[in-house]
C-alpha positions in Angstrom: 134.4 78.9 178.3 132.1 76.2 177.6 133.6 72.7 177.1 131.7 69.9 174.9 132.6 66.5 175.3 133.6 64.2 172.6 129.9 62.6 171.7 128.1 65.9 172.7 130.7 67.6 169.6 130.2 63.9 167.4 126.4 64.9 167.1 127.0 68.3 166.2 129.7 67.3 163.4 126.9 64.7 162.0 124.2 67.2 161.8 126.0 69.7 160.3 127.0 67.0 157.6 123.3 65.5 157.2 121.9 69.4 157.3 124.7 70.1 154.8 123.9 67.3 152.3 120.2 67.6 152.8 120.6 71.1 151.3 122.8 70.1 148.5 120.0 67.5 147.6 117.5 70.0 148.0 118.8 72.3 145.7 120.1 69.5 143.4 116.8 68.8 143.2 115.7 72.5 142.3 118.4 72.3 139.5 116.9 69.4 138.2 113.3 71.2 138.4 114.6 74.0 136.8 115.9 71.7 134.1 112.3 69.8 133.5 110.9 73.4 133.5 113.1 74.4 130.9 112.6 71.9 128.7 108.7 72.0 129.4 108.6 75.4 128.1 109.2 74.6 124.6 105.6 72.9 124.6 103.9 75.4 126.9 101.9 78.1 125.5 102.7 81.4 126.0 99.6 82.8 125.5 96.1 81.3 124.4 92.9 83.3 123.8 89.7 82.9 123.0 87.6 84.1 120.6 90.5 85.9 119.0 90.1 88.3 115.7 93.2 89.3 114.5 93.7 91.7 111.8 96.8 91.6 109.2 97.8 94.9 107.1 100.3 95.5 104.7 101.3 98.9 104.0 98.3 100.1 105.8 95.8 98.3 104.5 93.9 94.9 105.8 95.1 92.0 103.6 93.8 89.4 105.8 91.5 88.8 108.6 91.4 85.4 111.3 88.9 84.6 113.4 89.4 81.9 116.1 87.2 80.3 119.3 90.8 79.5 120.4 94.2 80.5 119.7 97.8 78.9 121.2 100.8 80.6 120.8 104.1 78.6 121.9 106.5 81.6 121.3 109.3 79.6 123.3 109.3 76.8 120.8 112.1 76.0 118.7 110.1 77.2 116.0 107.3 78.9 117.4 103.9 78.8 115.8 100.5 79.3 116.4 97.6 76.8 116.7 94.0 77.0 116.4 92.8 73.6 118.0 88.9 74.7 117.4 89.3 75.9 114.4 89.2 79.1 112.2 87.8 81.4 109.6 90.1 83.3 107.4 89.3 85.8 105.3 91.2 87.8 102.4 90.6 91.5 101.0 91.6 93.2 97.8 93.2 97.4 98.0 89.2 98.2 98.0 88.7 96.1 101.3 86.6 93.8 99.3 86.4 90.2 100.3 88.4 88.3 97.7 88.2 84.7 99.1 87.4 82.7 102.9 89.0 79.6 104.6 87.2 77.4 107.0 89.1 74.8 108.9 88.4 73.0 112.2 92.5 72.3 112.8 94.5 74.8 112.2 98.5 75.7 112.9 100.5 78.6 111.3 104.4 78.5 111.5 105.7 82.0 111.7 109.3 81.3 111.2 108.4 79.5 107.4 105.3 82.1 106.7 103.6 78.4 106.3 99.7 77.9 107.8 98.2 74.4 107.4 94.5 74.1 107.6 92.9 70.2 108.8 89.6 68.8 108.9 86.8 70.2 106.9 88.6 72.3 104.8 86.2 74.8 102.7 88.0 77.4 100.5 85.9 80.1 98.3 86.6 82.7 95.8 85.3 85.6 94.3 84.0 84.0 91.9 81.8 81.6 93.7 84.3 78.7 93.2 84.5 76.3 96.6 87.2 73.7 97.2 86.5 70.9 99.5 89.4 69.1 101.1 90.8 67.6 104.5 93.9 69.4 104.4 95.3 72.9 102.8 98.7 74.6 102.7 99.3 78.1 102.1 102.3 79.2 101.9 103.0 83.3 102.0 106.4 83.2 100.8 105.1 81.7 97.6 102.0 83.2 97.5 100.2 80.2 97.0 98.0 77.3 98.4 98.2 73.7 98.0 97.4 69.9 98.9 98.6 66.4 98.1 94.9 64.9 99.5 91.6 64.9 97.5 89.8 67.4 96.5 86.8 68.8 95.5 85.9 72.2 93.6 82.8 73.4 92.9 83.9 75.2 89.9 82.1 77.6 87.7 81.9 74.9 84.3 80.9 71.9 87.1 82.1 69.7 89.8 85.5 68.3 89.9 87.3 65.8 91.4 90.8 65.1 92.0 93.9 64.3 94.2 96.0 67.2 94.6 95.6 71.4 93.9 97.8 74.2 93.2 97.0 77.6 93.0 97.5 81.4 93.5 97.0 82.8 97.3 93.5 84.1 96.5 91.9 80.9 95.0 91.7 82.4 91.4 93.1 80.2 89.5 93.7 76.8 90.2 94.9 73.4 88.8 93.9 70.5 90.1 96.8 67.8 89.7 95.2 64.5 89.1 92.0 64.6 88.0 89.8 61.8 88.6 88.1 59.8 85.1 86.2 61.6 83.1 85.8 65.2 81.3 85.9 68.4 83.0 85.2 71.6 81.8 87.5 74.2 83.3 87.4 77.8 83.1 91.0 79.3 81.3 92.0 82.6 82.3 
């Protein structure tokens, strides 16, 4: 039998205790980690490529057509959404696969929960028709079916330039009202 004096067993009751609380604070700390991590991932991309085309269909047929240098998803957001930081090219087709209208952008961030994309920086929309819109900042909303800004704008339309603050108008860039005009007279097209 082996016998352990009183200071010899003191030493080994203190360094079990101070191994003992060093690994509760150790994995205390991992908790805490694990917390910070968790959190984290809310604003940490799941995936990000580059140089992404990505083709949308509807019923079989392509509707709508983005083309990136740089895509983020955050899937793990609250709300996840997708973000092209370098910008993008969009570009919609009609049941004949014919090009109906284009979207350039040098920001832009689609919110997949609200069917809602915002386009920033350098926006330049075109139809069919030959009609361009010039503006900082576009909405277009898919539930709706329509696109939209509060900022100014700019269309080259088929009657002459306009000018204005604020556009509404159908999800192809057909036909469109511009809210508030700027001074002067403005022939616009009425279809």
């Amino acid at each position: 039998m082996i016998r352990l004096n009183k200071k010899v067993l003191k030493n080994i009751v203190v360094l079990t205790l101070v191994g003992a609380t060093s690994l509760f604070l150790v994995s205390c700390k991992g908790d805490s980690e694990a917390i910070v991590y968790l959190s984290d991932i809310k604003t940490t991309p799941g995936v990000t490529a580059y140089n992404s085309e990505v083709v949308y269909t509807e019923g079989g047929k392509v509707v709508l057509k983005v083309i990136a240098p740089e895509t983020v998803y955050y899937q793990f957001a609250d709300e996840p959404y997708t973000e092209f930081p370098k910008g993008i090219t969009v570009y919609t087709y009609d049941n004949e696969l014919k090009q109906e209208s284009s979207l350039t952008a040098n920001y832009a961030i689609y919110y997949e929960k609200k069917l809602l994309w915002q386009a920033k920086n350098n926006v330049v929309a075109k139809n069919r028709k030959g009609e361009q819109l010039y503006t900082e900042e576009l909405y277009w909303d898919q539930n709706k079916r329509i696109i939209y800004t509060n900022v100014n704008v700019k269309i080259n339309s088929v009657s002459g330039i306009i000018y204005g603050k604020g556009m509404i108008a159908d999800e192809n860039f057909d036909n469109w009202e511009v809210k508030e005009p700027y001074d002067g007279e403005f022939e616009v097209d009425q279809q």
